[in-house]
DSSP file (Angstrom, degrees, kcal/mol; ACC not computed):
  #  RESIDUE AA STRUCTURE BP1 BP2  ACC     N-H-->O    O-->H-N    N-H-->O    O-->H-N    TCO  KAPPA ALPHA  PHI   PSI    X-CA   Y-CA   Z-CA
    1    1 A X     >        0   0    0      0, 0.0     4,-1.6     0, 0.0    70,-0.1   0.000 360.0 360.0 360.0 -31.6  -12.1   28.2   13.7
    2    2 A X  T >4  +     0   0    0     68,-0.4     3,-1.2     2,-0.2     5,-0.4   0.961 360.0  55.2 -64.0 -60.4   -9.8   26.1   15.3
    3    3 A X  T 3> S+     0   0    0     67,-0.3     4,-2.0     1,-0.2     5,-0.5   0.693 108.7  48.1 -13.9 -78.1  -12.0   22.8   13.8
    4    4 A X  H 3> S+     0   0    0      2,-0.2     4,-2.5     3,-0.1    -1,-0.2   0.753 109.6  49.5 -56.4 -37.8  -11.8   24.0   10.4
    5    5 A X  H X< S+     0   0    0     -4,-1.6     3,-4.9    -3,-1.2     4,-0.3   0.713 116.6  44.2 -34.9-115.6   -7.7   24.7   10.4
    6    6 A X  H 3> S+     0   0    0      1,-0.3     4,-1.5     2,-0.2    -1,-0.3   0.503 116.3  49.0 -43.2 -21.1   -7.0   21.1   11.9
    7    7 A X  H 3X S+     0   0    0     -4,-2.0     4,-1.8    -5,-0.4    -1,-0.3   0.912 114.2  38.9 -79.1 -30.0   -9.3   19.8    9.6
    8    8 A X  H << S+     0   0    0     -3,-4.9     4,-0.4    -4,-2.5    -1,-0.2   0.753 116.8  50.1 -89.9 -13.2   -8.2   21.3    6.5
    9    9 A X  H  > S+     0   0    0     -4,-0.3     4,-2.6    -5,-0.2     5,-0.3   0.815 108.0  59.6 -61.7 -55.3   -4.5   20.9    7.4
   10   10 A X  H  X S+     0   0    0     -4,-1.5     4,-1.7     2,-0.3     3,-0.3   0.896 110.3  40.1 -51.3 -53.3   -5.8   17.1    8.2
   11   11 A X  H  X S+     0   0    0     -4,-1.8     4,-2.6     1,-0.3    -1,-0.2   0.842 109.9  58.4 -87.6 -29.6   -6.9   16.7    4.3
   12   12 A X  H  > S+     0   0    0     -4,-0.4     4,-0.6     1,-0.2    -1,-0.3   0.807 106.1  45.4 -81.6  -9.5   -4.1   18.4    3.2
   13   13 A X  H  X S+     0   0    0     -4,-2.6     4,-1.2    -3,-0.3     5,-0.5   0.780 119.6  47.3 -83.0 -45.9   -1.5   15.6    5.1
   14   14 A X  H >X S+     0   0    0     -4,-1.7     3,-1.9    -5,-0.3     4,-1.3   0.996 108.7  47.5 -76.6 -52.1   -3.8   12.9    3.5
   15   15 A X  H 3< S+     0   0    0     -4,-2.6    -1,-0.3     1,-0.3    -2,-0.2   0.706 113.5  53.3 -70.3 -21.0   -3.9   14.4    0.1
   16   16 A X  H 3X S+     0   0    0     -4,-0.6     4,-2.1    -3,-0.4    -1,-0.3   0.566 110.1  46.6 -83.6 -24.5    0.1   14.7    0.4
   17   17 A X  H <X S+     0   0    0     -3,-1.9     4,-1.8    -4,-1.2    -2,-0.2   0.585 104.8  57.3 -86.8 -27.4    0.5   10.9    1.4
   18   18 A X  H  < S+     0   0    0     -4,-1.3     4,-0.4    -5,-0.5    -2,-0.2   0.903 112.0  44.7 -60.7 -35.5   -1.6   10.0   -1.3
   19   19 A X  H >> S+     0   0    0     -5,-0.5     4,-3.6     2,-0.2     3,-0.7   0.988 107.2  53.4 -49.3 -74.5    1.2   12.0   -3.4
   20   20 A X  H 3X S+     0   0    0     -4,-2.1     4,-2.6     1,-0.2     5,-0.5   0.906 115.4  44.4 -51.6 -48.6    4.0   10.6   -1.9
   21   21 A X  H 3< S+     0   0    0     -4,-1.8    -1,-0.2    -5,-0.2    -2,-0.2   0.655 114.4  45.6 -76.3   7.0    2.2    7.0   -2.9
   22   22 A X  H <4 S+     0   0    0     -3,-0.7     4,-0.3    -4,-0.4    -2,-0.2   0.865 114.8  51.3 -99.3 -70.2    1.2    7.8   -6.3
   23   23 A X  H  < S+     0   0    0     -4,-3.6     4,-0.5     1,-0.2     3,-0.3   0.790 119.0  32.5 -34.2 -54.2    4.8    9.3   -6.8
   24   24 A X  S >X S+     0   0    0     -4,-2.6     4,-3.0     1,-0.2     3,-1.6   0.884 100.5  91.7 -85.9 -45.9    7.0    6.0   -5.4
   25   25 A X  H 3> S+     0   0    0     -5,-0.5     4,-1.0     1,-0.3    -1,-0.2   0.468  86.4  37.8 -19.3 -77.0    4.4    3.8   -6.7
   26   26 A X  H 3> S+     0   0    0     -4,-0.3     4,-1.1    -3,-0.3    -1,-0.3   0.640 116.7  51.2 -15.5 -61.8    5.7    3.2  -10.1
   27   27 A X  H X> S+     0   0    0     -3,-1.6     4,-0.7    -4,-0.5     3,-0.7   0.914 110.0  53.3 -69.3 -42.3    9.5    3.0   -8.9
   28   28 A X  H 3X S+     0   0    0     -4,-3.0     4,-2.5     1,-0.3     5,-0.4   0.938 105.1  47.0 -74.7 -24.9    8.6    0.5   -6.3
   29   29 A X  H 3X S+     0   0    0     -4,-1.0     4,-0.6    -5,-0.3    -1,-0.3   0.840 114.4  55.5 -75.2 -25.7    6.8   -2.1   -8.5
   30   30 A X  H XX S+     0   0    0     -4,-1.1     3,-2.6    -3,-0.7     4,-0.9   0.904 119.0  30.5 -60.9 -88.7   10.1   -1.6  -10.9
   31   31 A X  H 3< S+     0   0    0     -4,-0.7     4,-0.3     1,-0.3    -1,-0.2   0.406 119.8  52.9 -51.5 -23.2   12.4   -2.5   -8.2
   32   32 A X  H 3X S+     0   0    0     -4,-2.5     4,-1.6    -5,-0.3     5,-0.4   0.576 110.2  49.3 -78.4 -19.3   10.1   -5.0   -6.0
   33   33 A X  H <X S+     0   0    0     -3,-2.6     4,-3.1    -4,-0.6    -1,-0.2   0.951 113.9  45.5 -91.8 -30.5    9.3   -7.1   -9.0
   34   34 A X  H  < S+     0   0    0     -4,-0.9    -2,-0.2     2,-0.2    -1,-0.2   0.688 122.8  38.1 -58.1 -31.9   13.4   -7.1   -9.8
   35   35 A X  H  4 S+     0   0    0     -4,-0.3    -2,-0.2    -5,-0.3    -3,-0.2   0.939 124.5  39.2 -90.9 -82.5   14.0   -7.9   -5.9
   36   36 A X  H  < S-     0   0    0     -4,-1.6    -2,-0.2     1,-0.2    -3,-0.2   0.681  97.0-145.5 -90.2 -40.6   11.0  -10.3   -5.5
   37   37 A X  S  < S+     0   0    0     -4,-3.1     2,-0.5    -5,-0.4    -1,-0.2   0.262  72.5  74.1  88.0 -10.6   11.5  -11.9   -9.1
   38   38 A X  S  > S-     0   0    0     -6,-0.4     4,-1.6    -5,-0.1     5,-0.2  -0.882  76.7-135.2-140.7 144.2    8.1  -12.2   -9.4
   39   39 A X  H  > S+     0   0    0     -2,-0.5     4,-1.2     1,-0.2     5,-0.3   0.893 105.7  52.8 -51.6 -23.2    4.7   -9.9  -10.1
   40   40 A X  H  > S+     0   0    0      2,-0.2     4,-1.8     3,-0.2    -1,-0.2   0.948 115.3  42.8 -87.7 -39.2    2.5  -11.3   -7.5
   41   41 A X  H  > S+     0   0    0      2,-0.1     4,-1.7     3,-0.1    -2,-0.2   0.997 113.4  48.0 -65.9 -46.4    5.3  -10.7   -4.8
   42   42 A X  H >X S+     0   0    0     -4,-1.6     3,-4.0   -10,-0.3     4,-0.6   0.852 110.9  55.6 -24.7 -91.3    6.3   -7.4   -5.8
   43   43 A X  H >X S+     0   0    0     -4,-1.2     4,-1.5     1,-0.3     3,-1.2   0.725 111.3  44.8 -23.8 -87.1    2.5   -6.5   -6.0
   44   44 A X  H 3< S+     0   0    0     -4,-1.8    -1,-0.3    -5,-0.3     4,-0.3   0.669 109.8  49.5 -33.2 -36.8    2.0   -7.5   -2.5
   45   45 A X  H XX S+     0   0    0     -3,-4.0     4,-5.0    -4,-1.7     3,-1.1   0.842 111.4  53.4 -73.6 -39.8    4.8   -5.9   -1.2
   46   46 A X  H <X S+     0   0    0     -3,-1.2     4,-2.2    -4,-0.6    -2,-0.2   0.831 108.6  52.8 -54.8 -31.9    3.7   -2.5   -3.1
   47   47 A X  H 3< S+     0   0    0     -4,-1.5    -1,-0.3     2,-0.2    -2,-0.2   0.556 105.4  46.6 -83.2 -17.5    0.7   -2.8   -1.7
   48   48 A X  H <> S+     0   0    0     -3,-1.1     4,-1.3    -5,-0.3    -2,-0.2   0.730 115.7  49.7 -93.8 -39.8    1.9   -3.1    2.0
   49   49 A X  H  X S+     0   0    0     -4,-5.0     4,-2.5     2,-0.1     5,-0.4   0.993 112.6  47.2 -56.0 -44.6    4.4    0.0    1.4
   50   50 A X  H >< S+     0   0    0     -4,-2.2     2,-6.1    -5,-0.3     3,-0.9   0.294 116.7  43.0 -62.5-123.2    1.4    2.2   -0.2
   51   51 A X  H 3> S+     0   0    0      1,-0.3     4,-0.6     2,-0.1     5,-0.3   0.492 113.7  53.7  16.6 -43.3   -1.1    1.3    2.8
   52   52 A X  H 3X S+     0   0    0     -2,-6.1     4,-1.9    -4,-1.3    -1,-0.3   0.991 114.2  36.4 -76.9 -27.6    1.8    1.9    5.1
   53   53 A X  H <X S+     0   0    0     -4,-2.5     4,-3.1    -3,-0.9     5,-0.3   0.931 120.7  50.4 -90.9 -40.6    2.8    5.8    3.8
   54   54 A X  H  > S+     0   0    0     -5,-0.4     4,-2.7     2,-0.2     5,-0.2   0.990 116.6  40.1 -60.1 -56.6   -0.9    6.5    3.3
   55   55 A X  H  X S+     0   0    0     -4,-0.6     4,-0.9     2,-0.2    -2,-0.2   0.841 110.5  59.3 -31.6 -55.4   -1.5    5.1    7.0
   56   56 A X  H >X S+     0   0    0     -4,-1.9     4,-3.6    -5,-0.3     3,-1.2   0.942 106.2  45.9 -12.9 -93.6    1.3    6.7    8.1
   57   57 A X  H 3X S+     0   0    0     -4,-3.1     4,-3.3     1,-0.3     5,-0.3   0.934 104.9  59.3 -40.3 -55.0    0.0   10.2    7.0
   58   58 A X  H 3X S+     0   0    0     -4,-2.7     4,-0.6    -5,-0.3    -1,-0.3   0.749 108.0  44.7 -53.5 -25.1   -3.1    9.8    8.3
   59   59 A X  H XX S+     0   0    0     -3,-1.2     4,-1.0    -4,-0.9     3,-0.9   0.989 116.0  48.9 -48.7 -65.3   -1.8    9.3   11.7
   60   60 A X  H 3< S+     0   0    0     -4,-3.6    28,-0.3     1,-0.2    -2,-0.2   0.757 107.6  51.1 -49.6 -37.4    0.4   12.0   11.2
   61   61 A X  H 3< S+     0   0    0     -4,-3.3    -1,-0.2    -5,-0.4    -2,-0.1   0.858 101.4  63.8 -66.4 -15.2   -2.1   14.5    9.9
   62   62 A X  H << S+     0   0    0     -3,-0.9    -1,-0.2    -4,-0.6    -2,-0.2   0.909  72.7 137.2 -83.8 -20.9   -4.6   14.0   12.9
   63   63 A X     <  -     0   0    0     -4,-1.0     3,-0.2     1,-0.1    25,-0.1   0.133  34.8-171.9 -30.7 133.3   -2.2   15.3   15.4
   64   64 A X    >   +     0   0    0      1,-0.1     3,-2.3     2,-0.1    -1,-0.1   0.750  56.4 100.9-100.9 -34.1   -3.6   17.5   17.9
   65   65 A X  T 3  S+     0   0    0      1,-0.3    -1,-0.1     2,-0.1     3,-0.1   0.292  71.5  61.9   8.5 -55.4   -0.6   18.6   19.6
   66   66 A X  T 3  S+     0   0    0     14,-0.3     2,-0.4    -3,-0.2    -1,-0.3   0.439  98.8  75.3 -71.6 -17.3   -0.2   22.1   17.9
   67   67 A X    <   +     0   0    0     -3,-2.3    -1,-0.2    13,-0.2     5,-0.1  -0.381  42.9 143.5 -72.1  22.8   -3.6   22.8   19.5
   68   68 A X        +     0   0    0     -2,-0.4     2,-0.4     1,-0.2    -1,-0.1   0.621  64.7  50.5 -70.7 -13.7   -4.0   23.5   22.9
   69   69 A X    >   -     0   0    0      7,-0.1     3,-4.2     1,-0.1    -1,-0.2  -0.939  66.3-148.9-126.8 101.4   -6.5   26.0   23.2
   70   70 A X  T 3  S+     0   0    0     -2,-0.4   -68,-0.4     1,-0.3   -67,-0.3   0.530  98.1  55.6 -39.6  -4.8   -9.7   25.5   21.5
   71   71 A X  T 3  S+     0   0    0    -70,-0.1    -1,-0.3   -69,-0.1     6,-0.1   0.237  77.9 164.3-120.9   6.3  -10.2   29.2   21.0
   72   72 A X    <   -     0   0    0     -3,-4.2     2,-0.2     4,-0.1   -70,-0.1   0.013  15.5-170.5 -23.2 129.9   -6.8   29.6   19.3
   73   73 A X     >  -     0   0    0    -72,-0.1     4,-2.9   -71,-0.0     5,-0.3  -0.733  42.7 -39.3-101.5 173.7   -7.0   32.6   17.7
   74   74 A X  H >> S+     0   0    0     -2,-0.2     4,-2.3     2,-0.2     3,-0.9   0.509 128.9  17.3  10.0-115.9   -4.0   34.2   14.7
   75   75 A X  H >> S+     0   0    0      1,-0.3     4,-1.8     2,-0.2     3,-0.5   0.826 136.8  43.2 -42.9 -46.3   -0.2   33.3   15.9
   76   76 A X  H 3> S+     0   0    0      1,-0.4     4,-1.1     2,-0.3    -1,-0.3   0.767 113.4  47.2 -92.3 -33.6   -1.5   30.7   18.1
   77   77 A X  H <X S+     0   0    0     -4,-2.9     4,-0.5    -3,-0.9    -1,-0.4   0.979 121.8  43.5 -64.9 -48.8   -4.3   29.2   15.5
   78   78 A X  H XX S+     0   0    0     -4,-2.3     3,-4.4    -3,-0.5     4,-1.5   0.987 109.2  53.1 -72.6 -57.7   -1.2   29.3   12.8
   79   79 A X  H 3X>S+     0   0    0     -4,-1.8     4,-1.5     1,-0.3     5,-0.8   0.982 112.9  45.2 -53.4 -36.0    1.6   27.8   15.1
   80   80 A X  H 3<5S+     0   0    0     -4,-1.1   -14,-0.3    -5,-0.5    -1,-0.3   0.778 112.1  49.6 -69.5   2.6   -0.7   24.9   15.8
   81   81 A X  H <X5S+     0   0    0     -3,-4.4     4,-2.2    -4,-0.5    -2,-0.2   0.761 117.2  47.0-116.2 -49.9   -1.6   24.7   11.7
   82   82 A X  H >X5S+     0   0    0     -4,-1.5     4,-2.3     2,-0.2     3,-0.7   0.992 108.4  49.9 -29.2 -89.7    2.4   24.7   11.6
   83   83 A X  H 3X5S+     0   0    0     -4,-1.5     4,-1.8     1,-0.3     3,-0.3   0.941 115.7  47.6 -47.0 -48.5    3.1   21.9   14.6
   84   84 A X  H 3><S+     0   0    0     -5,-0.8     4,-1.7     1,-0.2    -1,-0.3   0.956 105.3  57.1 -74.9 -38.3    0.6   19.8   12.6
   85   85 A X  H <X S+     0   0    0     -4,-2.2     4,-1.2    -3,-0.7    -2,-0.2   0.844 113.2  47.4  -2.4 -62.8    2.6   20.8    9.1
   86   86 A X  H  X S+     0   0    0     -4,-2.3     4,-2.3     1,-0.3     5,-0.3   0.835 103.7  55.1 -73.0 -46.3    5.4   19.2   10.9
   87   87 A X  H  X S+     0   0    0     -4,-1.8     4,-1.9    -5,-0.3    -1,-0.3   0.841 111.2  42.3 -35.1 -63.4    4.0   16.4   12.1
   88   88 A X  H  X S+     0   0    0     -4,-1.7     4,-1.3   -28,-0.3    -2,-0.2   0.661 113.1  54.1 -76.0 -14.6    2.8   15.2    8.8
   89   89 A X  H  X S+     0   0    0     -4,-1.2     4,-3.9    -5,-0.2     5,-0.4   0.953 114.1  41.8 -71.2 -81.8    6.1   16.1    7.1
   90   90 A X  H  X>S+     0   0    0     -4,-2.3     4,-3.1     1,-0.2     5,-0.5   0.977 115.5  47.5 -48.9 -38.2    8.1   14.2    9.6
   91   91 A X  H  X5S+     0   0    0     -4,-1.9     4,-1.5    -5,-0.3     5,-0.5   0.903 117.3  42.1 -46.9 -63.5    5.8   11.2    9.7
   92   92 A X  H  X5S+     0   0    0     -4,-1.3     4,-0.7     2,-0.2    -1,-0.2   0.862 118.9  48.3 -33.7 -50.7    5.7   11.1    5.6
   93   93 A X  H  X5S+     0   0    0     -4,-3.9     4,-1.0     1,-0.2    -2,-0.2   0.994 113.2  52.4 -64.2 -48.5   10.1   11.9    5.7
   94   94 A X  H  X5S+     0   0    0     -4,-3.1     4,-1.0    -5,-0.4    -2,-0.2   0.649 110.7  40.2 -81.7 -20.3   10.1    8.9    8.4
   95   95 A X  H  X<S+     0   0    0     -4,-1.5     4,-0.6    -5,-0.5     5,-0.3   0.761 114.8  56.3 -95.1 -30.0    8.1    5.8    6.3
   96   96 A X  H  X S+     0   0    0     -4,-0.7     4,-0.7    -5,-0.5    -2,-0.2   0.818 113.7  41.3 -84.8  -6.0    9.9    6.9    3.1
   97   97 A X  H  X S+     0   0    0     -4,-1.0     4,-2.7    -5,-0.2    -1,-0.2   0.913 108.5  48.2 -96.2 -24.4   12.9    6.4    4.7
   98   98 A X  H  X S+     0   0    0     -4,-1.0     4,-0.6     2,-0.2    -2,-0.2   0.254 113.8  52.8 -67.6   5.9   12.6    3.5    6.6
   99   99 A X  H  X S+     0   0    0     -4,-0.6     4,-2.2     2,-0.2     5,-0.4   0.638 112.9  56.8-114.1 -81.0   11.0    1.6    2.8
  100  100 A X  H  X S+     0   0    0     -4,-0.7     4,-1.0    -5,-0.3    -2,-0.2   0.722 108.8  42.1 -35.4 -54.9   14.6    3.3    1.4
  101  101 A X  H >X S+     0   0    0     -4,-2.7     3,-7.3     1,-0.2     4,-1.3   0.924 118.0  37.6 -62.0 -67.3   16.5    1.6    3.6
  102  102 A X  H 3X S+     0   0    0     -4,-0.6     4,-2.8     1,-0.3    -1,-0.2   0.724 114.5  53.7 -57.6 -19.7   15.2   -1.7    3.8
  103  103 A X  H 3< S+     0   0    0     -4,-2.2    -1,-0.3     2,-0.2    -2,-0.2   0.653 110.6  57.5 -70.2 -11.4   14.6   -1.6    0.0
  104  104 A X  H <X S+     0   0    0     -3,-7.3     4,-2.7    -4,-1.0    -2,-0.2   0.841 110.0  48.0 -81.4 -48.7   18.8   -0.5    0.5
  105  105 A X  H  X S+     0   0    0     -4,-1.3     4,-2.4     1,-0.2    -2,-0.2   0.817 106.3  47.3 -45.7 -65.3   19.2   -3.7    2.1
  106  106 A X  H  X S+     0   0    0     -4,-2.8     4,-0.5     2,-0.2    -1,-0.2   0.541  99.8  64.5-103.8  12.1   17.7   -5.9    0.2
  107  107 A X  H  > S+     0   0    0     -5,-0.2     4,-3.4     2,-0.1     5,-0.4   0.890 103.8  53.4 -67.7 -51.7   19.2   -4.9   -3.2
  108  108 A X  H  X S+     0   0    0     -4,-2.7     4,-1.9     2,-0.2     5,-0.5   0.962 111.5  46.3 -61.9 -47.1   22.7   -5.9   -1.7
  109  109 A X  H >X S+     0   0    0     -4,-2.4     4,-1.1     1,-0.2     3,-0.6   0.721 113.9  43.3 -38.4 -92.3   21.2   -9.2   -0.9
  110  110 A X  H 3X S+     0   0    0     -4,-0.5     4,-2.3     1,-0.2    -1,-0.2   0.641 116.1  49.6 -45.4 -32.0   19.7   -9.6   -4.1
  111  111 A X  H 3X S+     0   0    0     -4,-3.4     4,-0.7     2,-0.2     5,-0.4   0.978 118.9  46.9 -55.2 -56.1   23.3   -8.1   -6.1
  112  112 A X  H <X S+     0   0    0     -4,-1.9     4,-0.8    -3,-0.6     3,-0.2   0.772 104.1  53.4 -11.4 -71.1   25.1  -10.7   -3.8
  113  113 A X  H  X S+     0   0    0     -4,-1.1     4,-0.5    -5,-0.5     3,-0.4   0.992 120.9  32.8 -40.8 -79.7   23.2  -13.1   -4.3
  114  114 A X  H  < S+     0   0    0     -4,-2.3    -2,-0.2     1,-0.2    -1,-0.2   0.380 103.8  66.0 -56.4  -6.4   23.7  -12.7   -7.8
  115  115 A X  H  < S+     0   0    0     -4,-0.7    -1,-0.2    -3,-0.2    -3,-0.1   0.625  92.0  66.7 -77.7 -40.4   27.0  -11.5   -8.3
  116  116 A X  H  < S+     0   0    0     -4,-0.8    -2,-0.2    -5,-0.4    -1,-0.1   0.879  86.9  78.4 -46.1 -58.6   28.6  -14.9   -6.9
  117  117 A X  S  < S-     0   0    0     -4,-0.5     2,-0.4     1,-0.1     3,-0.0  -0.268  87.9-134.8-109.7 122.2   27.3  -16.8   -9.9
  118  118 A X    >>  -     0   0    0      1,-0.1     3,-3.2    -2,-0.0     4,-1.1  -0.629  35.1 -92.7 -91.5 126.0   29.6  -16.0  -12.6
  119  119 A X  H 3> S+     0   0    0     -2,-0.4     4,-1.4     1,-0.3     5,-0.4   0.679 123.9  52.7 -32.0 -56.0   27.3  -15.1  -16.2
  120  120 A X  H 3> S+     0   0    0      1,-0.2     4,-1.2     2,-0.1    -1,-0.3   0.914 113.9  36.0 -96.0  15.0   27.3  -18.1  -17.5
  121  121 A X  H <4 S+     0   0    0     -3,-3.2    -2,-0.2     2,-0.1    -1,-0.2   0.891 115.9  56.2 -71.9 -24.4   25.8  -20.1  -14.4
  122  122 A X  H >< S+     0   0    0     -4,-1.1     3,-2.1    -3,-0.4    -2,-0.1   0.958 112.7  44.7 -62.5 -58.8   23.7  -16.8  -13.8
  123  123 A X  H 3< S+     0   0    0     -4,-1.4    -1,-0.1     1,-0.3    -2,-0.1   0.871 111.9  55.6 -31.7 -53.5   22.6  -17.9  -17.9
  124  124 A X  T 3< S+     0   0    0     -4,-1.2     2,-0.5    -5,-0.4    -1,-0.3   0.260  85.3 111.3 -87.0  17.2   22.2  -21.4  -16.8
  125  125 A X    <   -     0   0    0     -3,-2.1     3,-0.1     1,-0.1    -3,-0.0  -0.867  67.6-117.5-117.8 154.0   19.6  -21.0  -13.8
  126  126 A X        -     0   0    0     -2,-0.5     2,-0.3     1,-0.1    -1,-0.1   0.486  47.7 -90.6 -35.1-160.4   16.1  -22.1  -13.7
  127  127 A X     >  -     0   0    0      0, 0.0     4,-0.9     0, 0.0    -1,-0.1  -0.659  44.8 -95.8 -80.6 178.0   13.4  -19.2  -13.4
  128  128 A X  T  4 S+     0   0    0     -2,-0.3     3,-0.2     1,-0.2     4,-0.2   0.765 119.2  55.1 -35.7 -55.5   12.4  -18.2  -10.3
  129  129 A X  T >> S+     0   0    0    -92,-0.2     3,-1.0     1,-0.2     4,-1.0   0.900 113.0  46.4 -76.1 -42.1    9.4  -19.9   -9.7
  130  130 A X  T 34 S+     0   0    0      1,-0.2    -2,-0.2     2,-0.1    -1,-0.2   0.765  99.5  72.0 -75.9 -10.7   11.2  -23.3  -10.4
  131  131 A X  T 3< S+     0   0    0     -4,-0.9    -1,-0.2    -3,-0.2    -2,-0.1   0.329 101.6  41.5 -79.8   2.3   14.1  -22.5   -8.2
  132  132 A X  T <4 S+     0   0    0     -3,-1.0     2,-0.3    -4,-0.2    -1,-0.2   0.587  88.4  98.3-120.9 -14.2   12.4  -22.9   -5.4
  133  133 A X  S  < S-     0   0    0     -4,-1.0     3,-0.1     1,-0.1    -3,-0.0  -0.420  88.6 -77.5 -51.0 120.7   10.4  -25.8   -5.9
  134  134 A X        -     0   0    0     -2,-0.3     2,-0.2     1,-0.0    -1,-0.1   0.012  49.3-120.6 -34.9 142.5   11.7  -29.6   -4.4
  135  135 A X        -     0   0    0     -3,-0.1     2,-0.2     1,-0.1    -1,-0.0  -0.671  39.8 -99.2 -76.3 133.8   14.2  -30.9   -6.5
  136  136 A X        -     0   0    0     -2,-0.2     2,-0.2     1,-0.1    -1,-0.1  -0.432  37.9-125.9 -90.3 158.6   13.0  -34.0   -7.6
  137  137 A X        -     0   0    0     -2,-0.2     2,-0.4     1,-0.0    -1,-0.1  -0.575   9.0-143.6 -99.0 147.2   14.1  -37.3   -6.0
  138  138 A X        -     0   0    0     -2,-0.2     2,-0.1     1,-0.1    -1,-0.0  -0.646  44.1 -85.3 -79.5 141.9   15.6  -40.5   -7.4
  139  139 A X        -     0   0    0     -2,-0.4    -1,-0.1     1,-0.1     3,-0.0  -0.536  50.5-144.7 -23.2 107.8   14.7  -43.7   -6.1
  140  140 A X        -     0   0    0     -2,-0.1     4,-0.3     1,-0.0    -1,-0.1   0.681  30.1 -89.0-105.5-116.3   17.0  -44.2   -3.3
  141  141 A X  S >> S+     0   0    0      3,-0.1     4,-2.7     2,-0.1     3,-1.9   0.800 125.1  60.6 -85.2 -71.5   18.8  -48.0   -2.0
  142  142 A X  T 34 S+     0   0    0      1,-0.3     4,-0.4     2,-0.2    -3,-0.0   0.921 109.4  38.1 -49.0 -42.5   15.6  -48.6    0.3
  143  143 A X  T >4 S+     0   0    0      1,-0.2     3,-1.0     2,-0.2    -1,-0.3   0.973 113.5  55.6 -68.2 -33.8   13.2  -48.5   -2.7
  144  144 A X  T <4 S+     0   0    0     -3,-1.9     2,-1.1    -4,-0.3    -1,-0.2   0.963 102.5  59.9 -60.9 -52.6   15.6  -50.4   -5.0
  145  145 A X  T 3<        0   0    0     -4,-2.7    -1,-0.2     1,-0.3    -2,-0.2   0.481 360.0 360.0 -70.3  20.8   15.8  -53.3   -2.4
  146  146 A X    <         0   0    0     -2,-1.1    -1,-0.3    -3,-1.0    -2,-0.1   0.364 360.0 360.0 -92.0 360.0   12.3  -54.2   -2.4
């Protein structure tokens, strides 16, 4: 009995990170592609959050903890179905906050950034992808004096 409880507890903590990443999905590619300035980072980065709250759960669901007695019967099969509940709750509360924050983070960087630059120099900058490219070089003295 105990098996099936952790197990079915166990699918329901996966099928709940699975949730969580379906839910955020959407929001994060908005804001990552806005932060990152481009699709292909965003996309990468979405893809390292989802992997990380789906991982995340799965850790969290397998906890054995709640469990001590293989022969658990009533309270003692539910408080361990409970302790594992909890588990997967915190674990799930603890990646989507630690993605909030740093996603907290770097919006003021990225407002900062942009904020200095008065509209029209903001108007007046490259895109993205060229702003990071070498600037190209003039010929300097050495090359003229040959």
């Amino acid at each position: 009995m105990v098996v099936a409880v952790f197990a079915g507890v166990a699918v329901l903590g996966l099928l709940g990170s699975f949730a969580v990443e379906r839910l955020l999905h959407a929001h994060l590619r908005r804001v990552l592609t806005d932060i990152c300035e481009t699709d292909a980072r965003s996309g990468f980065f979405v893809a390292v959050v989802g992997l990380t709250i789906v991982l995340s759960g799965a850790l969290a669901s397998t906890a054995t903890s709640g469990y001590p007695d293989p022969n658990a019967v009533g309270f003692d099969l539910l408080s361990g179905a409970l302790t594992q509940t909890r588990t997967v709750m915190a674990g799930l509360l603890g990646v989507v906050l630690v993605v909030a924050f740093l996603l907290v983070g770097a919006i003021r960087r990225y407002e900062n950034l942009h904020r200095r630059l008065p509209p029209q120099a903001q108007d007046a900058m490259p895109p993205a992808h060229s702003r990071y490219a070498p600037a190209p070089t003039s010929p300097g003295p050495a090359s003229q004096a040959h």
